[in-house]
MMTF fields as JSON, N, C-alpha, C and O atoms, coordinates in Angstrom:
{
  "mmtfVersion": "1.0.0",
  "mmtfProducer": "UNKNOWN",
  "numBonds": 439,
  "numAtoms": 440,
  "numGroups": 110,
  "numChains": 1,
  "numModels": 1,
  "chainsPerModel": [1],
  "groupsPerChain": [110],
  "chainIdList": ["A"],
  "bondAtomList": [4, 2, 8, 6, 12, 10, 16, 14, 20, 18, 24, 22, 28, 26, 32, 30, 36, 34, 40, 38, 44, 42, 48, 46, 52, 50, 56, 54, 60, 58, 64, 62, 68, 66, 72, 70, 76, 74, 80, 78, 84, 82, 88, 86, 92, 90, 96, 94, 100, 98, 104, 102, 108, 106, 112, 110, 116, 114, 120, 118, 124, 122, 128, 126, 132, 130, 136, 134, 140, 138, 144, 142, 148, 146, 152, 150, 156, 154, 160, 158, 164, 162, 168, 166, 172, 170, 176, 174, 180, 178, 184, 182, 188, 186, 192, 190, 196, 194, 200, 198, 204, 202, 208, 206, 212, 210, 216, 214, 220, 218, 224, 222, 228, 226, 232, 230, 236, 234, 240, 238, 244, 242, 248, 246, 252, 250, 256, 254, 260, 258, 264, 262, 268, 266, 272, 270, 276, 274, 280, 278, 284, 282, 288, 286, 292, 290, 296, 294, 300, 298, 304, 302, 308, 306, 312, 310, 316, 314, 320, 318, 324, 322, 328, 326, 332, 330, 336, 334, 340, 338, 344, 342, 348, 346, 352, 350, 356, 354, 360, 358, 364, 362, 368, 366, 372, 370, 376, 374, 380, 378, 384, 382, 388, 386, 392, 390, 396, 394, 400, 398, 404, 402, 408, 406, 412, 410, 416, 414, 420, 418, 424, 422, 428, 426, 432, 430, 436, 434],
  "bondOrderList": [1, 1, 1, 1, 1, 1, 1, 1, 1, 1, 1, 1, 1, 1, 1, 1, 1, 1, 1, 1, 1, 1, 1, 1, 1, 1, 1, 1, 1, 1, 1, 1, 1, 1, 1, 1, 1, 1, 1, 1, 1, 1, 1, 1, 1, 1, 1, 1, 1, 1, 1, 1, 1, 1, 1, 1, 1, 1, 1, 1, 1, 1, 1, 1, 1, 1, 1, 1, 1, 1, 1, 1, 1, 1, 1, 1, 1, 1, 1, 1, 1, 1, 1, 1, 1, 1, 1, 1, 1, 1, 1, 1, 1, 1, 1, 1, 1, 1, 1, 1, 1, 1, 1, 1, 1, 1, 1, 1, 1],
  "groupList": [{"groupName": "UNK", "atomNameList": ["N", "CA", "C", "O"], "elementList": ["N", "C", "C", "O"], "formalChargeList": [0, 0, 0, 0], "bondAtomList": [1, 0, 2, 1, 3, 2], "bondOrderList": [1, 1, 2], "singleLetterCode": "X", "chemCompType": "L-PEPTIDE LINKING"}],
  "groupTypeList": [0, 0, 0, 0, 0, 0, 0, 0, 0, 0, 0, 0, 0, 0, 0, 0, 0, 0, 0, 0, 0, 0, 0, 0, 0, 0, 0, 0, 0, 0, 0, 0, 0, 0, 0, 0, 0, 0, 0, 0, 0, 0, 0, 0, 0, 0, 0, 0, 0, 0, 0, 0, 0, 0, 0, 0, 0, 0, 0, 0, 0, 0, 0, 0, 0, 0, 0, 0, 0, 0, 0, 0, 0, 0, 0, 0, 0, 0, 0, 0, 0, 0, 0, 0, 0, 0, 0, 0, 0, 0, 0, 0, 0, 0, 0, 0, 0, 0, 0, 0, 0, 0, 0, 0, 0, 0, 0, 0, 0, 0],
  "groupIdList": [1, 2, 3, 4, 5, 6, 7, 8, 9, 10, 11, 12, 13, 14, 15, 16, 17, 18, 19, 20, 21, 22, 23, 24, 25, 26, 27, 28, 29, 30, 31, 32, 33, 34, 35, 36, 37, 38, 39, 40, 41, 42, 43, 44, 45, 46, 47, 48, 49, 50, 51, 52, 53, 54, 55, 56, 57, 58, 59, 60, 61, 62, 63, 64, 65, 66, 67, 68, 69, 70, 71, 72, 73, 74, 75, 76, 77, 78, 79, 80, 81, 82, 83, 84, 85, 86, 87, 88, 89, 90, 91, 92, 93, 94, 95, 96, 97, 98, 99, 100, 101, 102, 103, 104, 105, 106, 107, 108, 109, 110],
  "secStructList": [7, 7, 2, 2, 2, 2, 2, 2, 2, 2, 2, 2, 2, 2, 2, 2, 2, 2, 2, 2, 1, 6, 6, 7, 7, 6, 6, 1, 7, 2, 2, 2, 2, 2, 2, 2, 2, 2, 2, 2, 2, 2, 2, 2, 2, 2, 2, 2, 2, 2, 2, 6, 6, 1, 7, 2, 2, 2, 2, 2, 2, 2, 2, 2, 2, 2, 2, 2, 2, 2, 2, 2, 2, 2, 2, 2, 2, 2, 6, 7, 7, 7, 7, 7, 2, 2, 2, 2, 2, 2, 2, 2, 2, 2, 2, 2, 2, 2, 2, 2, 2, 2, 2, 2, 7, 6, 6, 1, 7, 7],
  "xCoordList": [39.469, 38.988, 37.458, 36.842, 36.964, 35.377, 35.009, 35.85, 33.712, 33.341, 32.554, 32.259, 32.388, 32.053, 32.915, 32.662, 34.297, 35.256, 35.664, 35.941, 35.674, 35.666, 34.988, 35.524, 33.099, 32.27, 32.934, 32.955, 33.139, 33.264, 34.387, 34.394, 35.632, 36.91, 35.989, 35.872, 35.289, 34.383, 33.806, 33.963, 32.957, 32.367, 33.294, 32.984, 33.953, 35.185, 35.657, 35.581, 36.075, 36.469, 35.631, 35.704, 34.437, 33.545, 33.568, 34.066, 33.093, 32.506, 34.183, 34.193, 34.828, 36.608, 36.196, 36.642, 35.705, 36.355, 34.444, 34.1, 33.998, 33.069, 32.771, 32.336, 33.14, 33.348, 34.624, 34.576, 35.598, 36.066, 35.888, 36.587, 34.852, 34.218, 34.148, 34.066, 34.174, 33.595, 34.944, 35.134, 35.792, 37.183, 38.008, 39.166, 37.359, 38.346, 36.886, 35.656, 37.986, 37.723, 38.031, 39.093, 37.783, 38.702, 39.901, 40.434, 40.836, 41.986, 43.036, 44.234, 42.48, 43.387, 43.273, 43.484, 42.857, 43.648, 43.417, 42.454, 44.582, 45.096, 45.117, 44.335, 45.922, 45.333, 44.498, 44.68, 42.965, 41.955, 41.376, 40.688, 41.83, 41.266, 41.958, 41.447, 42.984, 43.484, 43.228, 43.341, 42.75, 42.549, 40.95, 40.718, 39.754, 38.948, 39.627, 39.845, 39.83, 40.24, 40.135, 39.213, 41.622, 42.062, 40.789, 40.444, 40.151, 38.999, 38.277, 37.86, 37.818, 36.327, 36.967, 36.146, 38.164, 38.506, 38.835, 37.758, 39.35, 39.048, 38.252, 38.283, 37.067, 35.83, 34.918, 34.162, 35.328, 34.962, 35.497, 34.774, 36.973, 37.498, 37.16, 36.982, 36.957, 36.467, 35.052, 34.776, 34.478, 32.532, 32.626, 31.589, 33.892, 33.576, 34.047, 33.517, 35.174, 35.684, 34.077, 33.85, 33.422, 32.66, 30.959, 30.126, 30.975, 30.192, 29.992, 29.154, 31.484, 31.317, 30.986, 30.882, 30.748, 29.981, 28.594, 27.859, 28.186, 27.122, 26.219, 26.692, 24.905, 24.249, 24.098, 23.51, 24.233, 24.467, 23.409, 23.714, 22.232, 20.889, 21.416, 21.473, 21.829, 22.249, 23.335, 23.362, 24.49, 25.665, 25.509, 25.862, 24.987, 24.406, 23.48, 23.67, 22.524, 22.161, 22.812, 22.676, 23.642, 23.995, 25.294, 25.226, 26.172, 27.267, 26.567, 27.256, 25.7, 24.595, 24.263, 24.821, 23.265, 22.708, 23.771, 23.169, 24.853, 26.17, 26.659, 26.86, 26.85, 27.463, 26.625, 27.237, 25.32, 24.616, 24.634, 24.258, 25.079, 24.298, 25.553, 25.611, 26.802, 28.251, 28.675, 28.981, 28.647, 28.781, 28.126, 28.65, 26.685, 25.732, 26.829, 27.197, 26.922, 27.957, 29.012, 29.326, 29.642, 31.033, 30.919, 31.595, 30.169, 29.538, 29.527, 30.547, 28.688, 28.625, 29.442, 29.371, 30.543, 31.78, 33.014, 33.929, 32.594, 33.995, 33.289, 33.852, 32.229, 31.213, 30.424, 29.895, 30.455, 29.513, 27.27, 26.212, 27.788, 26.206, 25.466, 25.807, 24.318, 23.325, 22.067, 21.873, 21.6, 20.097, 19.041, 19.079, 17.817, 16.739, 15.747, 15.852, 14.785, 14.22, 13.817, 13.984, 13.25, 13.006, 14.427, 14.65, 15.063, 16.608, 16.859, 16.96, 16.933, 17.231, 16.509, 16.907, 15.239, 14.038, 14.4, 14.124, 14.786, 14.866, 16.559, 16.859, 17.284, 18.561, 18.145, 18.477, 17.707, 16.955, 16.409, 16.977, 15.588, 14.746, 16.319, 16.935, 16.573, 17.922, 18.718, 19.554, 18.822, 19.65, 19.156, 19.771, 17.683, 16.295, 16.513, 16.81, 16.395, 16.458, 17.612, 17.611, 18.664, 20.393, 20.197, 20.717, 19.353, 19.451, 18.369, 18.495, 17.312, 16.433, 17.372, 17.309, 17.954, 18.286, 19.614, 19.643, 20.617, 21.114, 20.933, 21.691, 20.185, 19.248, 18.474, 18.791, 17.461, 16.153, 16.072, 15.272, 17.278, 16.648, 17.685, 18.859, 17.514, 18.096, 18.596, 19.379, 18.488, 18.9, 20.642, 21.318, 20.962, 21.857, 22.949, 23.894, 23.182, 24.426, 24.834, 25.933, 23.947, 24.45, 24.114, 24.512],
  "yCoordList": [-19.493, -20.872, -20.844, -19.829, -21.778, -22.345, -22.06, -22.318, -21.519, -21.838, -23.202, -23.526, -23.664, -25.129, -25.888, -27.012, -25.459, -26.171, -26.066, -27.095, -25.279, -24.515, -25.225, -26.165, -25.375, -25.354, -27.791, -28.608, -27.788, -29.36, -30.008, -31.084, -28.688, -28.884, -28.762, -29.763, -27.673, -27.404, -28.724, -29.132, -29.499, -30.421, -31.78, -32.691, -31.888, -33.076, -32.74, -33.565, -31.603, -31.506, -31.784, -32.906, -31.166, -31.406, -32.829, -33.422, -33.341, -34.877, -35.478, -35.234, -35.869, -35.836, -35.289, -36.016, -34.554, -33.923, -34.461, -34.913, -34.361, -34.552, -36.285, -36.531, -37.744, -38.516, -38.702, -39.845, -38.189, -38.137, -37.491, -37.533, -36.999, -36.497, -37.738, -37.665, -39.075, -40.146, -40.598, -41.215, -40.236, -40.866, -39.696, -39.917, -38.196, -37.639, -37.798, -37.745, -38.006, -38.556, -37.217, -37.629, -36.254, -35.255, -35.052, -35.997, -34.148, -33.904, -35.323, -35.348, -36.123, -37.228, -38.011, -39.211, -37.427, -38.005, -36.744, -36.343, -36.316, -34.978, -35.257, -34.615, -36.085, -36.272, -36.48, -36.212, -37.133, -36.834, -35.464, -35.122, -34.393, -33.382, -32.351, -31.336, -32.782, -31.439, -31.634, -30.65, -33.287, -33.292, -32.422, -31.841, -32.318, -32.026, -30.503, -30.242, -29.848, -28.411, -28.076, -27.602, -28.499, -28.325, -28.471, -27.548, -29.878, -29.865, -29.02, -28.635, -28.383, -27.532, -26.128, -25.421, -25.538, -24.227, -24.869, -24.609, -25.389, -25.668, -25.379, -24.676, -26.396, -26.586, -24.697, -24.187, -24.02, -22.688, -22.09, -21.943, -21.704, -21.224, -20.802, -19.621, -22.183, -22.731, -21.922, -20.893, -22.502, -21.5, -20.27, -19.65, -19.479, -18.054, -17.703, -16.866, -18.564, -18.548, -18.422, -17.564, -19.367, -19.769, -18.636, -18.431, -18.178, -17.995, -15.649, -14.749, -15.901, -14.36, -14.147, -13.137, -16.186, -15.437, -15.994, -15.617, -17.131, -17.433, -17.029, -16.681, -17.045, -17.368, -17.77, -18.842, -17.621, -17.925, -19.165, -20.119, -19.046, -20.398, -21.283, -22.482, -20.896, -22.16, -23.171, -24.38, -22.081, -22.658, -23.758, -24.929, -23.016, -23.533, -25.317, -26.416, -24.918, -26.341, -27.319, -28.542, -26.488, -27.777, -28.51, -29.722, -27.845, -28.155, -28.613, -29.458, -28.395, -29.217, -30.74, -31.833, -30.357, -31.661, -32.56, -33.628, -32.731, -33.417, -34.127, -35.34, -33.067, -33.284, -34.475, -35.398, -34.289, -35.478, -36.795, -37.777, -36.835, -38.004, -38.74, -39.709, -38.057, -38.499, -39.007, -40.182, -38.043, -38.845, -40.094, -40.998, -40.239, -41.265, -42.709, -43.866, -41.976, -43.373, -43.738, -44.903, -42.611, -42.868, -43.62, -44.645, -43.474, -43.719, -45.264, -45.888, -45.918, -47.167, -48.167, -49.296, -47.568, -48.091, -47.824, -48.484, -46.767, -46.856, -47.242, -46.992, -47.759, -47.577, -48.845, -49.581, -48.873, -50.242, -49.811, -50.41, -48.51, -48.114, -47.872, -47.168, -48.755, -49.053, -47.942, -47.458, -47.744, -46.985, -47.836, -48.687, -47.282, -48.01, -47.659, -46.433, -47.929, -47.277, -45.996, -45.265, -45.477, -43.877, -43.09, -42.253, -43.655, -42.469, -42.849, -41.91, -43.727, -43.756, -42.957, -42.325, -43.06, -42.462, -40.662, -39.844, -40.216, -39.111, -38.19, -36.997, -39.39, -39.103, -39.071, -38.061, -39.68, -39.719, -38.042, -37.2, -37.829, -36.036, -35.589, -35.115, -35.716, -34.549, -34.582, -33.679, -35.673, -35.779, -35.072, -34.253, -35.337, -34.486, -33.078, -32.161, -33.024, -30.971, -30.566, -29.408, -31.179, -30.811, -30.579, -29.735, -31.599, -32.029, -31.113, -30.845, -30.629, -29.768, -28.084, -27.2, -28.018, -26.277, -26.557, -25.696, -27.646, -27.401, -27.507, -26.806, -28.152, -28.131, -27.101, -26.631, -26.827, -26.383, -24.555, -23.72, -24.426, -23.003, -21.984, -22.345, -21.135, -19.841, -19.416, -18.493, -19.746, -18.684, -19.64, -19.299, -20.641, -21.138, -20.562, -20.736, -19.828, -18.923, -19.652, -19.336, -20.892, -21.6, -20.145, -20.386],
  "zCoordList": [-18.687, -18.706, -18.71, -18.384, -19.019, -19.576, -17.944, -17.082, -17.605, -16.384, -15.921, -14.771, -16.716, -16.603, -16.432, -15.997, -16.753, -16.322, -14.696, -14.079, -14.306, -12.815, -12.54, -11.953, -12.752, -12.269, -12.045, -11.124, -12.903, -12.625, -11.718, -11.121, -11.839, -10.562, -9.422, -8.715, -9.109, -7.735, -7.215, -6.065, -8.413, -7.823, -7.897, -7.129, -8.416, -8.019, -6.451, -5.54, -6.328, -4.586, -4.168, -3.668, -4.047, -2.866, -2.79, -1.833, -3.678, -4.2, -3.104, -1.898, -3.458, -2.914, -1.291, -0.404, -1.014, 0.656, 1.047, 2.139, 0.488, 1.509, 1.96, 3.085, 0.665, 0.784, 1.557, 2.013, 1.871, 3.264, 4.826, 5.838, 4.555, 6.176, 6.924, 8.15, 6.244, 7.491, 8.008, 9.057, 7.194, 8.144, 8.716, 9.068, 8.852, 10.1, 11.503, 11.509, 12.506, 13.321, 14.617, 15.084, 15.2, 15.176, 15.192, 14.61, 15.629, 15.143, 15.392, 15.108, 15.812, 15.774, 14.86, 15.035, 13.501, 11.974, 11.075, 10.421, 11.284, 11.135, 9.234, 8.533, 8.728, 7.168, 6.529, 5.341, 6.977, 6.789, 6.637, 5.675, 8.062, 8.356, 7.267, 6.794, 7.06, 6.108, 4.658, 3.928, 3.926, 2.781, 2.738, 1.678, 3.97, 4.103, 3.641, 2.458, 4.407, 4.181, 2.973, 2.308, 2.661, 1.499, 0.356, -0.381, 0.375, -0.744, -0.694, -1.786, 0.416, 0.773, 0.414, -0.171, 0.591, -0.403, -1.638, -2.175, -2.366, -3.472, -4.348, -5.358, -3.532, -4.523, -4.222, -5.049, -2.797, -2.795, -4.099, -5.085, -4.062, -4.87, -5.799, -6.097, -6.684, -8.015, -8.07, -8.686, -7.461, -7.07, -7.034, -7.268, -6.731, -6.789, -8.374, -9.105, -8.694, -9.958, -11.173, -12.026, -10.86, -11.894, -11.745, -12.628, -10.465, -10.478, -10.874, -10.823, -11.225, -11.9, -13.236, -13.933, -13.56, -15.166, -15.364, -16.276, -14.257, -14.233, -13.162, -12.081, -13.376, -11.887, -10.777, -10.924, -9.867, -8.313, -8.038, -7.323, -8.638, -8.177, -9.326, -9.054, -10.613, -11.258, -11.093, -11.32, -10.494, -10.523, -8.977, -8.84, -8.195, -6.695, -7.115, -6.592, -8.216, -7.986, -8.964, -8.952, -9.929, -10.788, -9.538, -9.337, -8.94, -7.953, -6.646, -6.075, -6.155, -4.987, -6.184, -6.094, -7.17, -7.352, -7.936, -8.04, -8.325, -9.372, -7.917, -7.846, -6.581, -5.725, -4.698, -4.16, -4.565, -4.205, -4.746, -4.106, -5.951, -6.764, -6.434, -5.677, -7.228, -7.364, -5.627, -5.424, -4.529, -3.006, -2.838, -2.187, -3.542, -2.71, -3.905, -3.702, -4.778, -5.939, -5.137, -4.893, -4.665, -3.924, -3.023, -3.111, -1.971, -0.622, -1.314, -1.022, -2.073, -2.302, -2.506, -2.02, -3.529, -3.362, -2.214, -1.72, -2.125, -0.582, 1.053, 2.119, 0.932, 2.259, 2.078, 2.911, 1.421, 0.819, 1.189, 1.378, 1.078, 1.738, 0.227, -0.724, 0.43, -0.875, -0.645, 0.47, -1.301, -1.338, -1.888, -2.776, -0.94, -1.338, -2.281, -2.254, -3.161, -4.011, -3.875, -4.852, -2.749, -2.459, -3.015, -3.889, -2.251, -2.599, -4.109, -4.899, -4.432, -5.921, -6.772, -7.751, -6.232, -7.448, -6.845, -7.723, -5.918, -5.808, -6.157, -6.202, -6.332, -7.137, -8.579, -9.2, -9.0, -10.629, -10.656, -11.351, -10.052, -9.938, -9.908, -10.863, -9.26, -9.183, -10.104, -10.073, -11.381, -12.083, -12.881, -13.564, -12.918, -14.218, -13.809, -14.574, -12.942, -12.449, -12.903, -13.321, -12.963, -13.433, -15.506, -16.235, -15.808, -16.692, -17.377, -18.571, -16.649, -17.645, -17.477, -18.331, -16.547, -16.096, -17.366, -18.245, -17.467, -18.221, -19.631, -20.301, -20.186, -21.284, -22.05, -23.142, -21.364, -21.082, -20.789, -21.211, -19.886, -18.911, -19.743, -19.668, -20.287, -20.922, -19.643, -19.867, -17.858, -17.234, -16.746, -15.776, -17.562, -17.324, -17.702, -16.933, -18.778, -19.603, -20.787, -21.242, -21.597, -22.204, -23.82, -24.96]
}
């Protein structure tokens, strides 16, 4: 399989388990806590999967920065939590840094 494909299952879990960190509560919501699990090897999994054909700093920030932007989206609709121009303008950089390494950087594997 494509490692970009990996690389985009990885960040669907995280994106998925970490937009549920706010509803386990400790072990007394035990289905919260195990969809957490479950997502966070997953999206590991997938990261070790992807990262035996790519770079470790690329694969690291394209799955960090995809994974910020996509939570703070989630967060808005399931949370109703808005951002203020600082965070926006610094989700924008992070979209640009995603967007030049995959573009731009020969050390991506494209």
């Amino acid at each position: 399989m494509n490692p970009y494909a990996y690389l985009s299952i990885a960040i669907a879990a995280e994106v998925v388990t970490t937009s549920s960190l706010k509803a386990v509560k400790g072990l007394s919501t035990p289905l919260p806590l195990l969809l957490v699990i479950c997502g966070y090897a997953i999206s590991f999994w997938m990261l070790i999967l992807v990262m035996r054909s790519l770079p470790v700093g690329i694969v690291y920030a394209i799955w960090s920065g995809l994974g910020i932007v996509l939570v703070s989206i989630a967060a808005l609709f399931l949370y109703g939590q808005k951002l203020d121009l600082p965070a926006m303008l610094g989700i924008g950089l992070i979209i640009g840094g995603v967007l030049v390494i995959n573009l731009f950087s020969a050390s991506s594997g494209h």
